[in-house]
FIKEKOL-104035 format. One record per residue (C-alpha): x, y, z; chain. Coordinates in steps of 0.25 Angstrom, whole numbers. Example, Ala and Ser with C-alpha at 12.3 -4.5 7.8 and 13.67 -1.06 7.14 Angstrom:
2
[[49, -18, 31], 'A'] [[55, -4, 29], 'A'] 
***
This chain:
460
[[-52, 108, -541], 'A'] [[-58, 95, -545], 'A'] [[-53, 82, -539], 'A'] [[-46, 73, -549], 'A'] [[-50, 59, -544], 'A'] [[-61, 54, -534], 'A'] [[-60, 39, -530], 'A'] [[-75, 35, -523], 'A'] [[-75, 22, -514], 'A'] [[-86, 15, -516], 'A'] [[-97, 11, -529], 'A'] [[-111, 13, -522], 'A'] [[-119, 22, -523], 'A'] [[-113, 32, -515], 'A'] [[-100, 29, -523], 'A'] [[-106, 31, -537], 'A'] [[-113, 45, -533], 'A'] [[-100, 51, -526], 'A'] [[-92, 47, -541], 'A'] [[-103, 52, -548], 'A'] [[-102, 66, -539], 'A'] [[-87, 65, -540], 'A'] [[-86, 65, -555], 'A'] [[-91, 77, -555], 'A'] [[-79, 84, -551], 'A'] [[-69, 74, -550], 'A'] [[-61, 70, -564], 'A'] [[-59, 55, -559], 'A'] [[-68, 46, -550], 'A'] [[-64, 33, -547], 'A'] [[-75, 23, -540], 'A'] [[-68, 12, -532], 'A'] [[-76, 1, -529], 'A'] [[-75, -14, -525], 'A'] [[-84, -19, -535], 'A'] [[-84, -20, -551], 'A'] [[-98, -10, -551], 'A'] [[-108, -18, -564], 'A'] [[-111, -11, -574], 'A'] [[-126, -13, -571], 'A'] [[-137, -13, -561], 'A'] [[-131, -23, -551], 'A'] [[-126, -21, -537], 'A'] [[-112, -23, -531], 'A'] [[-105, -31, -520], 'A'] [[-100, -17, -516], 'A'] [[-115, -14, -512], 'A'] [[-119, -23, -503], 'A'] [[-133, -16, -500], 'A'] [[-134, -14, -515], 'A'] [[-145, -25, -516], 'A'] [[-154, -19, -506], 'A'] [[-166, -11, -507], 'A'] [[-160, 4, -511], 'A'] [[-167, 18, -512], 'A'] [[-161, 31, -515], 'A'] [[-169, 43, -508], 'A'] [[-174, 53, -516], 'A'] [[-166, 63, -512], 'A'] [[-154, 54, -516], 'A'] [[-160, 52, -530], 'A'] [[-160, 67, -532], 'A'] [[-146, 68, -527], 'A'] [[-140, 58, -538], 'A'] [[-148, 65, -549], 'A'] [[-140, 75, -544], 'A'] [[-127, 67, -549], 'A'] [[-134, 57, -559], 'A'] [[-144, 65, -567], 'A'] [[-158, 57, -569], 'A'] [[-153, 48, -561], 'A'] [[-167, 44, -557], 'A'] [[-171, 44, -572], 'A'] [[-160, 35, -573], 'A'] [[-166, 25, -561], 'A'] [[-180, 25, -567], 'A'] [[-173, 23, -582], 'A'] [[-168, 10, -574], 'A'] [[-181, 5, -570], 'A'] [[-181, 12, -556], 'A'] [[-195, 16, -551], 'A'] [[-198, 30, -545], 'A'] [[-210, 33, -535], 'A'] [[-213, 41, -523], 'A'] [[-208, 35, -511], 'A'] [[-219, 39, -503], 'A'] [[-230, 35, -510], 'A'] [[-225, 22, -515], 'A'] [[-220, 16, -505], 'A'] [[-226, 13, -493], 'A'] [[-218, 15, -481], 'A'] [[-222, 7, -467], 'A'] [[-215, 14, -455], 'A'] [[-218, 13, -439], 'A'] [[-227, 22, -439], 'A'] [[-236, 14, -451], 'A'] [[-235, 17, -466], 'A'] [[-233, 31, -471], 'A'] [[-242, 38, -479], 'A'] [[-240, 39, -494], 'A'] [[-239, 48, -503], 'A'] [[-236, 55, -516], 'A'] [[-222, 62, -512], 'A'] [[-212, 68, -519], 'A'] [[-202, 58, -514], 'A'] [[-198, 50, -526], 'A'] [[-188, 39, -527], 'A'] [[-183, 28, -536], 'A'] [[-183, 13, -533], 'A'] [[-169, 4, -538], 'A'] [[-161, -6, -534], 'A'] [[-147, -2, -530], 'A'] [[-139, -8, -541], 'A'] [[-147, 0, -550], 'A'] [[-146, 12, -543], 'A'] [[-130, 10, -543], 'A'] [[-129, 7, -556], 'A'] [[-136, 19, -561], 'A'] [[-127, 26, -554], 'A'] [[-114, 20, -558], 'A'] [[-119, 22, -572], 'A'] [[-118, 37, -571], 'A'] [[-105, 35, -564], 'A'] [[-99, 28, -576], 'A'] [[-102, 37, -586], 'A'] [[-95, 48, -579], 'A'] [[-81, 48, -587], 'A'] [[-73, 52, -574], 'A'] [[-79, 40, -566], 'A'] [[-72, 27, -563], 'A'] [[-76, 16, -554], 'A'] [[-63, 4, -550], 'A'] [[-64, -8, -543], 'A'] [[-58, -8, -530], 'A'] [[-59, -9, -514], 'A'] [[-53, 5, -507], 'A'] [[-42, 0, -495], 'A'] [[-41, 13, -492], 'A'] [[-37, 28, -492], 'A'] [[-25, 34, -500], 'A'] [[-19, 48, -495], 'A'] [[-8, 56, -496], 'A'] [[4, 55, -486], 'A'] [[-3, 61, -473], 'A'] [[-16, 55, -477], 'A'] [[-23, 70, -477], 'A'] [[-30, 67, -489], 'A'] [[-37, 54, -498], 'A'] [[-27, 53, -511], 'A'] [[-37, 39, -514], 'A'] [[-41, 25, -511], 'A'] [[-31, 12, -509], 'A'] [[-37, 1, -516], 'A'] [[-37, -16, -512], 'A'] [[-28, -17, -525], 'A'] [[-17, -7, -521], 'A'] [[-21, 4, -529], 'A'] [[-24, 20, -523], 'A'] [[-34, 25, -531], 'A'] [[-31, 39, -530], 'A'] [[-41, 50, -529], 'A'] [[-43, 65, -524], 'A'] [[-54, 61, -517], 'A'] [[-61, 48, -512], 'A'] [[-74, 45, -508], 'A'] [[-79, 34, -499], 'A'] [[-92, 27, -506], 'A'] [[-89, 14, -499], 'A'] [[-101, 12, -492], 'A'] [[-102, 9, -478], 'A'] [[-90, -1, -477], 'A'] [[-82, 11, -480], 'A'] [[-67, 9, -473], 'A'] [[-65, 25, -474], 'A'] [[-64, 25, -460], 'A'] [[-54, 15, -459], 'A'] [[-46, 21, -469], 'A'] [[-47, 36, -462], 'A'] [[-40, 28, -452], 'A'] [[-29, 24, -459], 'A'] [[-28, 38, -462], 'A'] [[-26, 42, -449], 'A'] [[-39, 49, -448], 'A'] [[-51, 47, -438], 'A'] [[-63, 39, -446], 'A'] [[-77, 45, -446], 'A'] [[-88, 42, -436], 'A'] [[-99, 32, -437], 'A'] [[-114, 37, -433], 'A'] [[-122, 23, -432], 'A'] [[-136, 19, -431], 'A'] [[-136, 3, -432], 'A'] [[-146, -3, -433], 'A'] [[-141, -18, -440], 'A'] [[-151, -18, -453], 'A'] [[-152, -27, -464], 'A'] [[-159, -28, -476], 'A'] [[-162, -39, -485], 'A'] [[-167, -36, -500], 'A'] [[-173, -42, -513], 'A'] [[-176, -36, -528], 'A'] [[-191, -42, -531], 'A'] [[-202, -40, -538], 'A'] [[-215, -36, -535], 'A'] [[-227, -43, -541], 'A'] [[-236, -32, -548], 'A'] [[-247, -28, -538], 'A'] [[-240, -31, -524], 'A'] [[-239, -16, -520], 'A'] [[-250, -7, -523], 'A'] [[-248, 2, -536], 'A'] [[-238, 14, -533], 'A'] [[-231, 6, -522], 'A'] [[-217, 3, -526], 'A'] [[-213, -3, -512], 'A'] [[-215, -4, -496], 'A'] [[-207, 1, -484], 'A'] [[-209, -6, -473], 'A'] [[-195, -2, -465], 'A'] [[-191, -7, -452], 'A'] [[-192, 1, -440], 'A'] [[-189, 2, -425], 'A'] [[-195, -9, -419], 'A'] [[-198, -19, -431], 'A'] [[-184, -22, -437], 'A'] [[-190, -29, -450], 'A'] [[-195, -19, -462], 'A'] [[-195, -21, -480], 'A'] [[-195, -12, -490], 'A'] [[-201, -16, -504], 'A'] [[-195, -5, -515], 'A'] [[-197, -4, -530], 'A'] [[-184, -4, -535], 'A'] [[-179, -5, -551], 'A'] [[-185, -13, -563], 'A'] [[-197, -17, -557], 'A'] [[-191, -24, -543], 'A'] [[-192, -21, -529], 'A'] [[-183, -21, -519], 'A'] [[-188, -29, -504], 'A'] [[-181, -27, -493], 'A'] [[-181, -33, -480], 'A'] [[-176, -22, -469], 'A'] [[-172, -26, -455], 'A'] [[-166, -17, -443], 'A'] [[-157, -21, -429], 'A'] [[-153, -33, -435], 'A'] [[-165, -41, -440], 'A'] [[-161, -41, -454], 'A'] [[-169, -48, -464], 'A'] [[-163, -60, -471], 'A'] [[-160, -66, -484], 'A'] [[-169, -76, -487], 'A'] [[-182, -72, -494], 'A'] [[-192, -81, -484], 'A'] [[-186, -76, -471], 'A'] [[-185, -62, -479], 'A'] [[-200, -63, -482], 'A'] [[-202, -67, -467], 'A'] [[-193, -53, -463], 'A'] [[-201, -45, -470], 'A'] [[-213, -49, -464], 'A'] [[-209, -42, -453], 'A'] [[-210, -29, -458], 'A'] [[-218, -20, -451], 'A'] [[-228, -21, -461], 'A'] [[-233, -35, -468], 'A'] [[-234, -29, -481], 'A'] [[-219, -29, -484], 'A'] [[-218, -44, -483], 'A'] [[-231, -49, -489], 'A'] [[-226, -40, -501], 'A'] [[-212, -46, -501], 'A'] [[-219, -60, -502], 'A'] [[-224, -57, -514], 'A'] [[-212, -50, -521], 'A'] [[-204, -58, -531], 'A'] [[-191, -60, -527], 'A'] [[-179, -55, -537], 'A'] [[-166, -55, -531], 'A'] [[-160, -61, -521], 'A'] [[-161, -55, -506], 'A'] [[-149, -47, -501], 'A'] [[-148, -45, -487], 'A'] [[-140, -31, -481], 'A'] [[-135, -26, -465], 'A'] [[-130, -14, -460], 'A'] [[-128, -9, -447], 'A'] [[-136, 3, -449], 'A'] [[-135, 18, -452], 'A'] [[-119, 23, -451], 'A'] [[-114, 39, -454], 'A'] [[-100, 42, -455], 'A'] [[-98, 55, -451], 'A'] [[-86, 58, -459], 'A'] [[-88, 72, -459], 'A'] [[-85, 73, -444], 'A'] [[-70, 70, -446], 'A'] [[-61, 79, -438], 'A'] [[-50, 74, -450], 'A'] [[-51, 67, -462], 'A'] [[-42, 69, -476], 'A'] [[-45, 75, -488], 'A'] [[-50, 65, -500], 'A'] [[-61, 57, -493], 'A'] [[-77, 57, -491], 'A'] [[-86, 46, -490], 'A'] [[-101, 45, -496], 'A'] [[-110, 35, -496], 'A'] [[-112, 23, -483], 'A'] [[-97, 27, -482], 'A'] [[-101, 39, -474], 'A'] [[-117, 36, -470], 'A'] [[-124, 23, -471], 'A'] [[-140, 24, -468], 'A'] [[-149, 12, -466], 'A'] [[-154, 9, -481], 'A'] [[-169, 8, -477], 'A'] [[-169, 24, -477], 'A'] [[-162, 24, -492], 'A'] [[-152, 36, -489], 'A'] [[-139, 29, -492], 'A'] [[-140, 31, -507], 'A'] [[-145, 47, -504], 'A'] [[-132, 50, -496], 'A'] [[-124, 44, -506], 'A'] [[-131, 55, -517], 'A'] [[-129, 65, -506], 'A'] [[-114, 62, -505], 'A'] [[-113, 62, -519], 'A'] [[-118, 74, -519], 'A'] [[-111, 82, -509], 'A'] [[-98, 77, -516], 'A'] [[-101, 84, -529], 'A'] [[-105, 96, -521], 'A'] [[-94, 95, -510], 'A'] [[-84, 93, -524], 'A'] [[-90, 104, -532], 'A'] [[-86, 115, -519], 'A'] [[-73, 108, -513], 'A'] [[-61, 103, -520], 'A'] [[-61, 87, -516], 'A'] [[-48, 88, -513], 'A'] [[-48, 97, -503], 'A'] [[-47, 92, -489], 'A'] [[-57, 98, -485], 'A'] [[-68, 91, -494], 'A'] [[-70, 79, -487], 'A'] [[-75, 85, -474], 'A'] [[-83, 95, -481], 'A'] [[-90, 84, -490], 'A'] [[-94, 75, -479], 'A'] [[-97, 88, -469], 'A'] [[-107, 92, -483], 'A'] [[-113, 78, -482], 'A'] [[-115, 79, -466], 'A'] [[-131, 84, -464], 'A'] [[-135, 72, -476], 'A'] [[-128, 62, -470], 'A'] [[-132, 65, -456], 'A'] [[-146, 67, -460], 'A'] [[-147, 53, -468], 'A'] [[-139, 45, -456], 'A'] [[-151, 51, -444], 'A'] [[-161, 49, -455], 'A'] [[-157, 34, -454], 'A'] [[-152, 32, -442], 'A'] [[-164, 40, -434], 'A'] [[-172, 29, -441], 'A'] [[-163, 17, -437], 'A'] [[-159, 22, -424], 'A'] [[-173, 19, -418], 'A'] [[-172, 3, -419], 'A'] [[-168, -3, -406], 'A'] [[-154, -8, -406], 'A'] [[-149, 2, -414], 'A'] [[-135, 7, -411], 'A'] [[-131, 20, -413], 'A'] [[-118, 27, -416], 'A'] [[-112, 40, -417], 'A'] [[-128, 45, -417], 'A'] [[-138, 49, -408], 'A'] [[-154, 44, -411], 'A'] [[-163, 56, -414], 'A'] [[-170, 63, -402], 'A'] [[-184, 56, -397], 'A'] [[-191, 69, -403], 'A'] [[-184, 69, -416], 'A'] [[-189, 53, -418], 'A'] [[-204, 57, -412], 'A'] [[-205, 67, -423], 'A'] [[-201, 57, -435], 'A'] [[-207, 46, -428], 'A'] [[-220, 58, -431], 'A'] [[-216, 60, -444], 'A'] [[-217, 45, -447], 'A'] [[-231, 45, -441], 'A'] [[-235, 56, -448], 'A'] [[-231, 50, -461], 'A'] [[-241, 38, -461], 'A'] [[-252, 49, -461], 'A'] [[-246, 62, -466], 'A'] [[-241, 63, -481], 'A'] [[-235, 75, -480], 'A'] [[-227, 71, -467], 'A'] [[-223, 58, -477], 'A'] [[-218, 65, -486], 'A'] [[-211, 75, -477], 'A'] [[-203, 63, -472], 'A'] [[-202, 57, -486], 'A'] [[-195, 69, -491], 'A'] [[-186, 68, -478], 'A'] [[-182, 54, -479], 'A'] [[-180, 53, -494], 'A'] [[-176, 65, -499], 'A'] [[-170, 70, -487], 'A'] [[-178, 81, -485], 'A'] [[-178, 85, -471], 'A'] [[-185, 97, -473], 'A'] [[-197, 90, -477], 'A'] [[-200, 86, -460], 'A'] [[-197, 101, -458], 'A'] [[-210, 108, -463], 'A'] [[-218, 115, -453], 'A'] [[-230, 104, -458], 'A'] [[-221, 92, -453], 'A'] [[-216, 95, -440], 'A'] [[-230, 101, -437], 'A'] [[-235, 87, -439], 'A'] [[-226, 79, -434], 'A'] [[-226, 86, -420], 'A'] [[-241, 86, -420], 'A'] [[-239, 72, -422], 'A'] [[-230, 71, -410], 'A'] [[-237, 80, -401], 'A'] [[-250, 72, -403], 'A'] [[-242, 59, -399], 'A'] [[-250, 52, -413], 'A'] [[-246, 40, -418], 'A'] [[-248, 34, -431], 'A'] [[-261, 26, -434], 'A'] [[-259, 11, -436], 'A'] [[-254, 6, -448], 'A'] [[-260, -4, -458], 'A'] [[-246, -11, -460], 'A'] [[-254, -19, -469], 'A'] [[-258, -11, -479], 'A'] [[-249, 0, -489], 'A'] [[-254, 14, -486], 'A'] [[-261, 19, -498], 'A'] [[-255, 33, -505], 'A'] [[-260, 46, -497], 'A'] [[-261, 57, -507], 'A'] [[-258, 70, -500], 'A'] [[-253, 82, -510], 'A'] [[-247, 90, -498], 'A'] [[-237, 78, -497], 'A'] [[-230, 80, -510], 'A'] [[-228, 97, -507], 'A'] [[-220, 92, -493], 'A'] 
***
């Protein structure tokens, strides 16, 4: 039985590709959102991060093409460039500059608002889709509040729905308003780490990066705080970023900005920063750090509710799976629809029990990263065992040598691929690696790492 109405909190991302799934099945969806969403490629107050630097993982883009055909067409026909992420963008990390290399790791370079708008664009066009402005107060339900009947609105108003789904980002008062229901809230896993971000659409003057590179990652790691990335984004701009971890976050004016980034781990970043052309403004962005609600651990919840998006896991944006998750929701929910009637009680904890393994892989995928920096406070999560961060710390090592080891992470870390570090070829390097105590030979932070070309890399 199909469900009549669907009311999603939220217009973001994870929002928009939950409607889009629900449409599908649903004969009404009804998008509440705080803000009046343009009618154009501009951002939102109800995005806050939505003017920093954004990337959708591969394995995300292939996920809403699932939902939005040609959707990368669509991108590119916007002025958003493709390439291969480990060829064309050098990447700096503590154990020196990974190799590259031709790789079949593609991605698509945007800036947010464009990507949204794209989006809502489809959305719109479905007959059966409506977005209203509002602020959700709380949960509506029947008498012995067993199941979600809709959403109380600021103005008074219930809108009424079948089901609702929680898009509201990582502010989302769902926990309080299970409360309300007499109903325990879901558990927090934490990993926080304070980081801040500070970014700035600007152009790069023509032959400041060497031809082919369409940026530079110079992340942060444990033991220097301070990190940028430079990404190609739409129409011929770049995104700069400014990264910074445990509480050293970079600020918002564009001298003392300039004077953060030289503190990168490599000097390159800043003395290419220098010679960008500023665009926009600077826009600065804090977060605790990397949060999962396990909402699927619930000894009791009612029918009528799930949450997608930073409502249920928000991942430092350095590692650019926020936008993947939402995708994978989006997904699940079509899937979860297509087998269960959304109605039935039932359907909630099956949804979020069918999202469990993503979620948990994305949040350890993030947190194992972020949970090495001194300081960092963890919650709800234990860090990963001295063997399991020896063997990545290999991995790592044998990727500023190894193409084929490169693009095994690659695959693992942008298109979700685990697989990719199980081959027989992987492990036996990397535990050769470790038993031979190697380390990798000094950088030349100085200097981008020209392109290995390597054919058995792109057969990983």
């Amino acid at each position: 039985m199909s469900i009549e109405r669907a009311v999603v909190i939220g217009g973001s991302v994870a929002g928009l590709l939950a409607a889009i799934a629900l449409a599908e099945s649903c004969k009404k969806v009804v998008i509440v959102e705080r803000d009046e969403l343009p009618d154009a490629p501009i951002g939102h107050n109800g995005a806050p991060q939505g003017k920093q630097i954004h990337v959708c993982l591969p394995a995300g883009l292939a996920m809403i093409e699932q939902l939005i055909p040609d959707f990368g067409s669509k991108l590119k026909a916007e002025g958003c460039p493709e390439w291969d992420e480990l060829e064309a963008v050098p990447y700096l990390t503590s154990e020196g500059w990974r190799v590259r290399t031709e790789s079949p790791v593609k991605t698509i370079g945007f800036r947010r608002p464009l990507f949204e708008w794209v989006i809502r664009r489809h959305l719109l066009s479905l007959p059966n889709t409506e977005v209203r402005v509002g602020t959700v107060k709380g949960l509506a339900s029947n008498d012995d509040a067993t199941v979600v009947r809709g959403v109380e609105l600021a103005s008074g108003e219930t809108e009424h729905a079948d089901l609702v789904v929680d898009a509201s980002g990582r502010a989302s008062q769902a926990p309080k308003w299970f409360e309300k229901l007499g109903y325990a809230p879901p558990v927090d896993r934490e990993v926080r780490v304070n980081m801040g971000y500070a970014s700035q659409v600007v152009s790069v003057p023509e032959g400041l990066l060497p031809e082919g590179v369409m940026g530079l990652n110079v992340i942060p790691y444990p033991g220097h705080h301070r990190g940028a990335v430079l990404l190609a984004a739409d129409n011929g701009t770049f995104m700069l970023t400014a990264v910074g971890m445990v509480g050293d976050y970079p600020p918002g004016d564009r001298d003392a900005l300039l004077e953060y980034i030289d503190g990168a781990p490599s000097p390159l970043i800043g003395e290419i920063a220098r010679q960008c052309e500023p665009v926009g403004e600077i826009n600065t962005y804090r977060m605790p750090g990397n949060r999962k609600r396990v909402w699927e651990d619930l000894e009791s919840r009612p029918g009528g509710f799930v949450a997608v998006g930073d409502a249920l896991g928000s991942f430092n944006p350095i590692y650019g799976q926020g936008m993947t998750s939402a995708a994978n929701a989006a997904l699940t929910l079509r899937s979860a629809l297509a087998e269960i009637d959304g109605r039935a009680p039932e359907f909630p904890a099956e949804f979020h029990e069918r999202l469990r393994d993503w979620t948990n892989l994305a949040f350890e995928m993030a947190a194992g990263a972020d949970c090495l920096y001194e300081g960092a406070e963890l919650i709800g999560w234990e860090r990963p065992s001295d063997e399991e961060l020896q063997y990545a710390m290999a991995l790592e090592g044998l990727a500023t040598e190894d193409p084929e080891v490169l693009v095994a992470l690659g695959r693992a870390q942008y298109m979700m691929e685990m697989e990719a570090l199980e081959s027989d070829s992987i492990t036996a390097k990397a535990e050769a690696w470790i038993s031979s105590r190697r380390t990798p030979h000094a950088p030349d932070i100085t200097t981008m790492p020209g392109v290995t070309v390597a054919a058995a890399a792109a057969t990983v």
